[in-house]
N, CA, C and O atoms as a GROMACS GRO file, in nm:
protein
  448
    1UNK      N    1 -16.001  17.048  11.231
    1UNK     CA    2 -15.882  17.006  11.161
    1UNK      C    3 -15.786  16.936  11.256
    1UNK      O    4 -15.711  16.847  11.217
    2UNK      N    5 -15.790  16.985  11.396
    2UNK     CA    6 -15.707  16.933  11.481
    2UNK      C    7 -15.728  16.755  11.500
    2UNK      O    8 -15.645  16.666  11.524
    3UNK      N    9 -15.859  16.753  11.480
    3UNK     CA   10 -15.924  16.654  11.562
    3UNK      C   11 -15.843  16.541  11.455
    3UNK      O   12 -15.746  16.476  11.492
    4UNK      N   13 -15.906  16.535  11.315
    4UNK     CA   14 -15.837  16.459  11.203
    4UNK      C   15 -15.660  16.446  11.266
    4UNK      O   16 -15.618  16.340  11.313
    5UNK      N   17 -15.591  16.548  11.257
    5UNK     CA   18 -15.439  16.480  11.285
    5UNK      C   19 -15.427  16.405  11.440
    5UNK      O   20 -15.333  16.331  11.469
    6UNK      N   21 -15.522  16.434  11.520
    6UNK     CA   22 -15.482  16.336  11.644
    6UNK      C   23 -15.553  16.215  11.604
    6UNK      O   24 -15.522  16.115  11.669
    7UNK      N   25 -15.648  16.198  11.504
    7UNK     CA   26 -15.723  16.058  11.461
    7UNK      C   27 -15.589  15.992  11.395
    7UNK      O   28 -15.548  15.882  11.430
    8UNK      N   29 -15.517  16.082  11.284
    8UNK     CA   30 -15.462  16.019  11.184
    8UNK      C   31 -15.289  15.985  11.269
    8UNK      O   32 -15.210  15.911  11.210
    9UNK      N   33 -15.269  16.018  11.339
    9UNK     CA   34 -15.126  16.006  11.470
    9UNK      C   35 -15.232  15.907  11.556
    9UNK      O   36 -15.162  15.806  11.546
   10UNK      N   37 -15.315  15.874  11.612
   10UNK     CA   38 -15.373  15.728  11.677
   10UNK      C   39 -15.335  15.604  11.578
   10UNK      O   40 -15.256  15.511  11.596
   11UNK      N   41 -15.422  15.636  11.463
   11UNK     CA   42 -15.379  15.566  11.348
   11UNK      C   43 -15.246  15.499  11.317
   11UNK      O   44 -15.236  15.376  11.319
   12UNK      N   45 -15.158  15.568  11.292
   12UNK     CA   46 -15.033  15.563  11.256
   12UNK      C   47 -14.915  15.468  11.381
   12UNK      O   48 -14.823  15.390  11.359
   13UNK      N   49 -14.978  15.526  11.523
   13UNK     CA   50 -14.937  15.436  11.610
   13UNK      C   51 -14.952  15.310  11.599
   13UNK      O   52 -14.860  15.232  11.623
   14UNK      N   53 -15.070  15.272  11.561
   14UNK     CA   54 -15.160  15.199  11.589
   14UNK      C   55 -15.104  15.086  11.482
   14UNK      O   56 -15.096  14.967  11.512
   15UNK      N   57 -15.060  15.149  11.330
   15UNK     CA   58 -14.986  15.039  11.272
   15UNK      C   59 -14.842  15.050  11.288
   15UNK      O   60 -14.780  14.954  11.239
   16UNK      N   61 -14.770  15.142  11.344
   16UNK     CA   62 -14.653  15.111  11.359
   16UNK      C   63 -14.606  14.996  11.442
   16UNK      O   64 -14.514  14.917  11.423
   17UNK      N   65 -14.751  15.014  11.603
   17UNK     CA   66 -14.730  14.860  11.697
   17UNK      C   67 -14.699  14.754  11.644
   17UNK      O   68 -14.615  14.668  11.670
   18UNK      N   69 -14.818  14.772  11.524
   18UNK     CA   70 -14.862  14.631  11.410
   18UNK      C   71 -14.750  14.599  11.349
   18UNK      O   72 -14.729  14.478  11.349
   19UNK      N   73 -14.650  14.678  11.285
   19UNK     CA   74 -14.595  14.633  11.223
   19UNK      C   75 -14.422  14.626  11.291
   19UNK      O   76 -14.320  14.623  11.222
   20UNK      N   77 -14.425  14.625  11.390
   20UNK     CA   78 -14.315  14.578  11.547
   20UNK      C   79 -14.362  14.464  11.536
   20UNK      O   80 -14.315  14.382  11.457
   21UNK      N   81 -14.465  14.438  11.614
   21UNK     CA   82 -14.524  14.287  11.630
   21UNK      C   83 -14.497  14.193  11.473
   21UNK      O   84 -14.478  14.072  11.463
   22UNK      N   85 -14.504  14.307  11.353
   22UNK     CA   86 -14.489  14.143  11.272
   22UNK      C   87 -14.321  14.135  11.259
   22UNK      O   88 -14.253  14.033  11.259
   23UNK      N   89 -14.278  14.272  11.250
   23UNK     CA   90 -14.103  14.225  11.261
   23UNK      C   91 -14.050  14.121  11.344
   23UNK      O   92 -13.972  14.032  11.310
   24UNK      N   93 -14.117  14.149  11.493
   24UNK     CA   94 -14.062  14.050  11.625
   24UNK      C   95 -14.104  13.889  11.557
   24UNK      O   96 -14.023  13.797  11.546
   25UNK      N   97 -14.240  13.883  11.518
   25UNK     CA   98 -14.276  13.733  11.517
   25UNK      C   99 -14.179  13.689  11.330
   25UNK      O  100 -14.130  13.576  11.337
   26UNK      N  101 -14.162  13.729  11.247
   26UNK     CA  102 -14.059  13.749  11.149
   26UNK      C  103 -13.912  13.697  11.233
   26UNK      O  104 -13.840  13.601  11.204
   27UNK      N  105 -13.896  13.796  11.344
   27UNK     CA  106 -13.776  13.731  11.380
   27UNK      C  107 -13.745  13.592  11.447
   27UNK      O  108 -13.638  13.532  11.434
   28UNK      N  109 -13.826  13.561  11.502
   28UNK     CA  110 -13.857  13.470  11.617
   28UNK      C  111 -13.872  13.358  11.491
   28UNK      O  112 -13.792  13.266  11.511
   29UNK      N  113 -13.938  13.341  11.385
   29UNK     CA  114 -13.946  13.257  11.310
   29UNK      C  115 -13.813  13.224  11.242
   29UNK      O  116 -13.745  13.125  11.271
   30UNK      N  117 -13.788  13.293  11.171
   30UNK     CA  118 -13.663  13.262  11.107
   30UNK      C  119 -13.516  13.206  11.194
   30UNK      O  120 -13.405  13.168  11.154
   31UNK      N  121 -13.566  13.219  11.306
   31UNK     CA  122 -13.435  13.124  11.401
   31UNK      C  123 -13.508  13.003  11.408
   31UNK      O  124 -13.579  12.961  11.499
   32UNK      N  125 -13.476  12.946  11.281
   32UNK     CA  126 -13.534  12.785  11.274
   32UNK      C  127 -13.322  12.742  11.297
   32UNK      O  128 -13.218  12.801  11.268
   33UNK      N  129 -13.366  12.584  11.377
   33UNK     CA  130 -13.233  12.520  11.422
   33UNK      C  131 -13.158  12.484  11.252
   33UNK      O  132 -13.216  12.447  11.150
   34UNK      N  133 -13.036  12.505  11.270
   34UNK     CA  134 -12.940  12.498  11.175
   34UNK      C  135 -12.949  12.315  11.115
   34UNK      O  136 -12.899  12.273  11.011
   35UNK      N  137 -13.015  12.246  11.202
   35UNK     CA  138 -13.039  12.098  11.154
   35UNK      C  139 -13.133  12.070  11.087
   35UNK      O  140 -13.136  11.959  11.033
   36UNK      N  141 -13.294  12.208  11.062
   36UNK     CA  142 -13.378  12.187  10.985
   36UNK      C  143 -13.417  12.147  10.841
   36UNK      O  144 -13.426  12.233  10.754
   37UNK      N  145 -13.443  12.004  10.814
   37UNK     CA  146 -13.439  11.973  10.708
   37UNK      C  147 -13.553  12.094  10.613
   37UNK      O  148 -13.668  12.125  10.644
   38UNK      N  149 -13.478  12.141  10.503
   38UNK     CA  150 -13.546  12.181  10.370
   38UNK      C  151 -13.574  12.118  10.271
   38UNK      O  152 -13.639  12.155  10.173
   39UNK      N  153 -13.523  12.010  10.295
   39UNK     CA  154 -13.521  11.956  10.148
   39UNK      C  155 -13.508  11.786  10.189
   39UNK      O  156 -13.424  11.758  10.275
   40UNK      N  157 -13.598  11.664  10.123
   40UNK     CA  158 -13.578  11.619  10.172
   40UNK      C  159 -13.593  11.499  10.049
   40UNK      O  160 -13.674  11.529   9.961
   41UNK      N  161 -13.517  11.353  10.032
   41UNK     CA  162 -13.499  11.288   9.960
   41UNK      C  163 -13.579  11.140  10.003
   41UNK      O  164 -13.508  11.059  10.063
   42UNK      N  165 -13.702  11.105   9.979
   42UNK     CA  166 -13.782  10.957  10.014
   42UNK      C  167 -13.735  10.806   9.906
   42UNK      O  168 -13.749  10.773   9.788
   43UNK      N  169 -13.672  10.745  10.037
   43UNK     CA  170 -13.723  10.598   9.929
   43UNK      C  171 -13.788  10.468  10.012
   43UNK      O  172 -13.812  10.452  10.132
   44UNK      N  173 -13.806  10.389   9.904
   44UNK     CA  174 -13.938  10.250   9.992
   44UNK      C  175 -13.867  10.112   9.973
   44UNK      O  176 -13.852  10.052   9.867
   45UNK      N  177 -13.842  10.088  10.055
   45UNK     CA  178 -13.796   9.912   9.962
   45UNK      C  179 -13.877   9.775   9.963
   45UNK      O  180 -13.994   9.770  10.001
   46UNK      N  181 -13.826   9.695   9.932
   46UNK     CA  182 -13.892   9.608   9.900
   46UNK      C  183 -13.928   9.519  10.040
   46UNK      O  184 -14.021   9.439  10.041
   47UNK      N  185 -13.862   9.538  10.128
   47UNK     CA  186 -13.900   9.449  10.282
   47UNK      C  187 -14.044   9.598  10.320
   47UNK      O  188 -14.137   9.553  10.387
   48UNK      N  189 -14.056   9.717  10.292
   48UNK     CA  190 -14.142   9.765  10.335
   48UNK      C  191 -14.077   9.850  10.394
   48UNK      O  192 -14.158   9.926  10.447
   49UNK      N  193 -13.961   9.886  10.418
   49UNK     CA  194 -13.911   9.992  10.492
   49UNK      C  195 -13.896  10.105  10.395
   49UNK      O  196 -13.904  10.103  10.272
   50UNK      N  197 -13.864  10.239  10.504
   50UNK     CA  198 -13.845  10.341  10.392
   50UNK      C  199 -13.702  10.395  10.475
   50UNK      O  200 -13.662  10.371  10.589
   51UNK      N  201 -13.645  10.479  10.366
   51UNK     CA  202 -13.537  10.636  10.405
   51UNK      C  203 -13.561  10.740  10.383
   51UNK      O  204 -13.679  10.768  10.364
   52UNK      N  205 -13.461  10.843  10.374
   52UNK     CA  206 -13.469  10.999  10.379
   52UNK      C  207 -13.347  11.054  10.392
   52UNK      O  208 -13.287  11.074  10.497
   53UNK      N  209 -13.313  11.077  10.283
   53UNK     CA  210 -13.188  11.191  10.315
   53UNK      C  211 -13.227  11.337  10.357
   53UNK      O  212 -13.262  11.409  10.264
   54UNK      N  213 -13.226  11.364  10.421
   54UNK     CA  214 -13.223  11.537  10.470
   54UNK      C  215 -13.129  11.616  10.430
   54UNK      O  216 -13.016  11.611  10.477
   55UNK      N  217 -13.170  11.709  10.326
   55UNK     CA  218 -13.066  11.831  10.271
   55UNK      C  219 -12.940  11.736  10.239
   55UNK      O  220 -12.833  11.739  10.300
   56UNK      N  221 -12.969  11.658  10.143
   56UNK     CA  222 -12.866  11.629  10.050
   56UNK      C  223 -12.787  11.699   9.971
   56UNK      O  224 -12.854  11.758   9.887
   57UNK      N  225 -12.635  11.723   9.958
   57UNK     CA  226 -12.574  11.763   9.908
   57UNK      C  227 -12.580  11.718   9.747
   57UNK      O  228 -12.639  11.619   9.706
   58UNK      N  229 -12.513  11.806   9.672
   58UNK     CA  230 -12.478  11.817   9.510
   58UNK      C  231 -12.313  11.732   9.526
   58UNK      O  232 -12.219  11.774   9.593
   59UNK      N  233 -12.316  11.599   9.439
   59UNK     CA  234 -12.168  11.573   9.417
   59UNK      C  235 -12.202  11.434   9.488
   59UNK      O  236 -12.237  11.340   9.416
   60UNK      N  237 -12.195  11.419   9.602
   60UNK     CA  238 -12.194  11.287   9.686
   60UNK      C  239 -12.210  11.154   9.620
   60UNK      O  240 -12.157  11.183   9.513
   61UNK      N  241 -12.243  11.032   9.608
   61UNK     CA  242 -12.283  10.914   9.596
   61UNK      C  243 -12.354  10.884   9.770
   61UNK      O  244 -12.304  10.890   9.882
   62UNK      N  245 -12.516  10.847   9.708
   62UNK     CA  246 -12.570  10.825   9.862
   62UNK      C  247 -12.567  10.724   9.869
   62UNK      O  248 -12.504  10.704   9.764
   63UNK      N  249 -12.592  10.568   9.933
   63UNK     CA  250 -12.611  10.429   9.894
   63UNK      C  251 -12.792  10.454   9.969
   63UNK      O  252 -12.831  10.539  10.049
   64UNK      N  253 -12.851  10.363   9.916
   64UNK     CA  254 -13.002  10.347   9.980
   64UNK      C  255 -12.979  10.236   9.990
   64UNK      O  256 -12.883  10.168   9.955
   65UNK      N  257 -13.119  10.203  10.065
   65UNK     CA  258 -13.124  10.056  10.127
   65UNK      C  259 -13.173   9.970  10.011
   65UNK      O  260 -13.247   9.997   9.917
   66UNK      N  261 -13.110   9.857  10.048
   66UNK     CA  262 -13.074   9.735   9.941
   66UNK      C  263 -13.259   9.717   9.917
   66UNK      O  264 -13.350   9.716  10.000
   67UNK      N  265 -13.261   9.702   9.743
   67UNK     CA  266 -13.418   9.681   9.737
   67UNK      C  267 -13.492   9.817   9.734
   67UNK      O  268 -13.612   9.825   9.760
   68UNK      N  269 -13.447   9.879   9.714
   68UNK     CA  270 -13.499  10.040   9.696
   68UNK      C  271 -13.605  10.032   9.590
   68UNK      O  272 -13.546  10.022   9.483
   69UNK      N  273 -13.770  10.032   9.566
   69UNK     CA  274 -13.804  10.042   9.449
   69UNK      C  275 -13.879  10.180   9.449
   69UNK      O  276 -13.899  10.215   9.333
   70UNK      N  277 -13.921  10.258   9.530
   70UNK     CA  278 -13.966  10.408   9.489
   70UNK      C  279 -13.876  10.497   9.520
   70UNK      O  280 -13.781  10.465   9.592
   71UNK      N  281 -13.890  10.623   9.472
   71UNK     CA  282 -13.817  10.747   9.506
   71UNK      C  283 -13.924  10.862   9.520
   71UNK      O  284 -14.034  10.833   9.472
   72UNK      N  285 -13.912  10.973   9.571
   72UNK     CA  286 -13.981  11.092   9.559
   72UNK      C  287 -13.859  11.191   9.607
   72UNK      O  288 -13.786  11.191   9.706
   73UNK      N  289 -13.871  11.274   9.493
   73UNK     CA  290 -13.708  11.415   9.493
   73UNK      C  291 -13.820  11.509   9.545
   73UNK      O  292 -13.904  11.548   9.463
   74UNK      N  293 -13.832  11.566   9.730
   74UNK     CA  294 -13.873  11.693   9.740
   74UNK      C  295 -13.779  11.729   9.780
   74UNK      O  296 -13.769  11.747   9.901
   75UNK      N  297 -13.620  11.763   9.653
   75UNK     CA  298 -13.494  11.876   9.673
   75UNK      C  299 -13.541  11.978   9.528
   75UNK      O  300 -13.617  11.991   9.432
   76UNK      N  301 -13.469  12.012   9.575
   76UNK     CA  302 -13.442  12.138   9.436
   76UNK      C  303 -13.352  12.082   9.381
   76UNK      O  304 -13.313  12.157   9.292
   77UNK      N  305 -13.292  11.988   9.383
   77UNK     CA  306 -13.161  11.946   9.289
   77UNK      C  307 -13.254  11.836   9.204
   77UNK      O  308 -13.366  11.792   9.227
   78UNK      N  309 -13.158  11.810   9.095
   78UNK     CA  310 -13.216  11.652   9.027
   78UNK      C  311 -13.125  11.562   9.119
   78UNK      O  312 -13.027  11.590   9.186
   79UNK      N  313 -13.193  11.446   9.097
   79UNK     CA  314 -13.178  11.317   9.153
   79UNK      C  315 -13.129  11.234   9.036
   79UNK      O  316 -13.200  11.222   8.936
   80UNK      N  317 -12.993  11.165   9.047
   80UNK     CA  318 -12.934  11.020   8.932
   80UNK      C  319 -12.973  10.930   9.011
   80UNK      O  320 -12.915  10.912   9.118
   81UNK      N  321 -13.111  10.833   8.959
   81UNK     CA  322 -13.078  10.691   9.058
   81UNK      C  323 -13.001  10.603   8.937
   81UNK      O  324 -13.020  10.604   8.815
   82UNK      N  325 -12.907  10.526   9.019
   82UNK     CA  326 -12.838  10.422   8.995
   82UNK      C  327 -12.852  10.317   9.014
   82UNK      O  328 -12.881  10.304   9.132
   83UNK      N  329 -12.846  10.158   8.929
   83UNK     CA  330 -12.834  10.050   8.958
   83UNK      C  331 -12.814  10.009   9.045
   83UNK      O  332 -12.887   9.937   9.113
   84UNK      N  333 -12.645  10.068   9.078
   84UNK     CA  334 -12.576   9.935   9.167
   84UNK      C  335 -12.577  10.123   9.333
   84UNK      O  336 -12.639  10.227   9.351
   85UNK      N  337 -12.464  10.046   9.397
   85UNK     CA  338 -12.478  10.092   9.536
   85UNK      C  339 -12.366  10.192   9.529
   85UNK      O  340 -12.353  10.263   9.629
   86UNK      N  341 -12.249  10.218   9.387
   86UNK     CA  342 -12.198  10.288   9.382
   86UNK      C  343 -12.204  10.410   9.267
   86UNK      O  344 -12.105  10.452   9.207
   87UNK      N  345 -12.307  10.445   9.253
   87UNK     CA  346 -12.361  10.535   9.189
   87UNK      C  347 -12.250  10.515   9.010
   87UNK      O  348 -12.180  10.610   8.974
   88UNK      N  349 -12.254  10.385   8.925
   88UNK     CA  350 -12.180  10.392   8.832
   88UNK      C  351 -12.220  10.364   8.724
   88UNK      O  352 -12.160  10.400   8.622
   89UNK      N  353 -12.356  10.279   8.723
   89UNK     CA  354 -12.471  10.265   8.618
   89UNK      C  355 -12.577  10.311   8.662
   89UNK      O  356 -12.647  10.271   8.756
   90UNK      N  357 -12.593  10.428   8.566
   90UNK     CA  358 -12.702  10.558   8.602
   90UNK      C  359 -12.837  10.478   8.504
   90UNK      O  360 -12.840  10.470   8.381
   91UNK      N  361 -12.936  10.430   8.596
   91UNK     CA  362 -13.079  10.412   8.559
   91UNK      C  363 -13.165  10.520   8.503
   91UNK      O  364 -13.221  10.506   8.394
   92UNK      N  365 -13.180  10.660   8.599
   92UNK     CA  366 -13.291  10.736   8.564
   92UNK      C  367 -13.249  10.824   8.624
   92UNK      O  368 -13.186  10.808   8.728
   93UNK      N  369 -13.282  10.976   8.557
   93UNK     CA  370 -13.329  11.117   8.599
   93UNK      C  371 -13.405  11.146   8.683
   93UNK      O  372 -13.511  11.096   8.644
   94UNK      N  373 -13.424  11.200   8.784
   94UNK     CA  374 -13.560  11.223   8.884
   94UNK      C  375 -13.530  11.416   8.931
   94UNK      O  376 -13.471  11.483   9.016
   95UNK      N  377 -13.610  11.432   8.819
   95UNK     CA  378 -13.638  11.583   8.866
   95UNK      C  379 -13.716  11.613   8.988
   95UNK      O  380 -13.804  11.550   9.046
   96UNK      N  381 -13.654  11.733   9.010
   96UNK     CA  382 -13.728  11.789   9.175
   96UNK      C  383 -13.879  11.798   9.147
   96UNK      O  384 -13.926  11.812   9.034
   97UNK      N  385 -13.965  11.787   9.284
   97UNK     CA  386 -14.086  11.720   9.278
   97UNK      C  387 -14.160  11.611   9.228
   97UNK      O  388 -14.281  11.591   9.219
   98UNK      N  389 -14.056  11.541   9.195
   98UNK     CA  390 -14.105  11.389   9.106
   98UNK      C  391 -14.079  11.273   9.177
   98UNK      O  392 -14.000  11.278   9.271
   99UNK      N  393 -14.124  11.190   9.153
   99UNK     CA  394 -14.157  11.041   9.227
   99UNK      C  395 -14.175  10.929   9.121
   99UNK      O  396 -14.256  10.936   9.029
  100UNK      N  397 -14.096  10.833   9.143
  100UNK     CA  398 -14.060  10.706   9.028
  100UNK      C  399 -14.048  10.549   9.124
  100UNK      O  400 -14.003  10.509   9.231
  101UNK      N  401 -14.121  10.496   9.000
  101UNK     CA  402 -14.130  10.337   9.104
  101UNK      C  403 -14.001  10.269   8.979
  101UNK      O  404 -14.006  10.244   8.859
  102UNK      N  405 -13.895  10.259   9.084
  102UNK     CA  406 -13.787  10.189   8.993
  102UNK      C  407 -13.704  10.140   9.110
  102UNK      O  408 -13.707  10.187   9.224
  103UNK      N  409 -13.614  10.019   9.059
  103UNK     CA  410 -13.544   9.943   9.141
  103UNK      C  411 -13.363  10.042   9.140
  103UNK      O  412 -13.290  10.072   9.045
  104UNK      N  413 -13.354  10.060   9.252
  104UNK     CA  414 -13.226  10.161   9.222
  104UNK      C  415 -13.133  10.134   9.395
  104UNK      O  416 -13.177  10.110   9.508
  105UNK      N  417 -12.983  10.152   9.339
  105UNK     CA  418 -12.924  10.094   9.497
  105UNK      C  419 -12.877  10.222   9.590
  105UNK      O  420 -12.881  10.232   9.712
  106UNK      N  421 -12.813  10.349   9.457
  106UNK     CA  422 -12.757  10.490   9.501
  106UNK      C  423 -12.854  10.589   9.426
  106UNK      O  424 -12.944  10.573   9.343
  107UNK      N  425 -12.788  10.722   9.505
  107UNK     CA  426 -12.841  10.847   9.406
  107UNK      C  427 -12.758  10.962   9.453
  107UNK      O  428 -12.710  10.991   9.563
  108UNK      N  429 -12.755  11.018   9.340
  108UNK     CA  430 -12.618  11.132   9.335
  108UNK      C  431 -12.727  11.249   9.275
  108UNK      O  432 -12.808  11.218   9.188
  109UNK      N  433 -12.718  11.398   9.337
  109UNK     CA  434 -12.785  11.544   9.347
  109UNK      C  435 -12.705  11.608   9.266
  109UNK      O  436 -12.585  11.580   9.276
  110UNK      N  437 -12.729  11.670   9.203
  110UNK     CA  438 -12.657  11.773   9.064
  110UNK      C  439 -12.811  11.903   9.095
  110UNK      O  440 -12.925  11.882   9.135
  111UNK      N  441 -12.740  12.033   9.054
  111UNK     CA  442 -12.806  12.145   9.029
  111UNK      C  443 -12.820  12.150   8.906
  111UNK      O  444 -12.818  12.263   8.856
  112UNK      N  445 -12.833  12.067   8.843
  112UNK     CA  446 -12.814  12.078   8.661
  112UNK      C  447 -13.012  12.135   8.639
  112UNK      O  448 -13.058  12.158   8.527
   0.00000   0.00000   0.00000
């Protein structure tokens, strides 16, 4: 009987190490730099270039580059693309995870 509780106390050490080691590497991960993009906003234009907003805010007016014709929203917010460069004639909806080939100059983030 003895033998079992010094097996089952080896044991028990044995995942407590285990589960130190995953707290430490848990911690060590989650100190990602305060500049790490989560969220991130793609567009393409028409000369061939692209952008990216990183962790776009809710509320703003963004301007994109002149000639903007794709988008892809990987935010959690929706995306308004707009006509012109001051977000005031709203073209299209672009829900999070979605991607649209449309000619657009701004885009404004809502949690709606």
């Amino acid at each position: 009987m003895r033998r079992k509780a010094v097996h089952f106390s080896m044991r028990f050490v044995r995942l407590a190490s285990a589960a130190v080691g995953v707290t430490a590497a848990a911690t060590m991960a989650g100190a990602v730099p305060a500049t790490a993009a989560t969220s991130v906003f793609y567009s393409s234009s028409v000369a061939g270039g692209s952008g990216q907003l990183n962790d776009p805010k809710a509320g703003p007016c963004y301007t994109v580059a002149t000639g903007s014709l794709s988008a892809r929203n990987n935010t959690s917010m929706v995306a308004h693309l707009y006509t012109d460069p001051f977000c005031s004639t709203l073209r299209i909806r672009l829900d999070p995870g979605n991607e649209v080939g449309t000619v657009f100059g701004s885009v404004r983030f809502s949690a709606e």
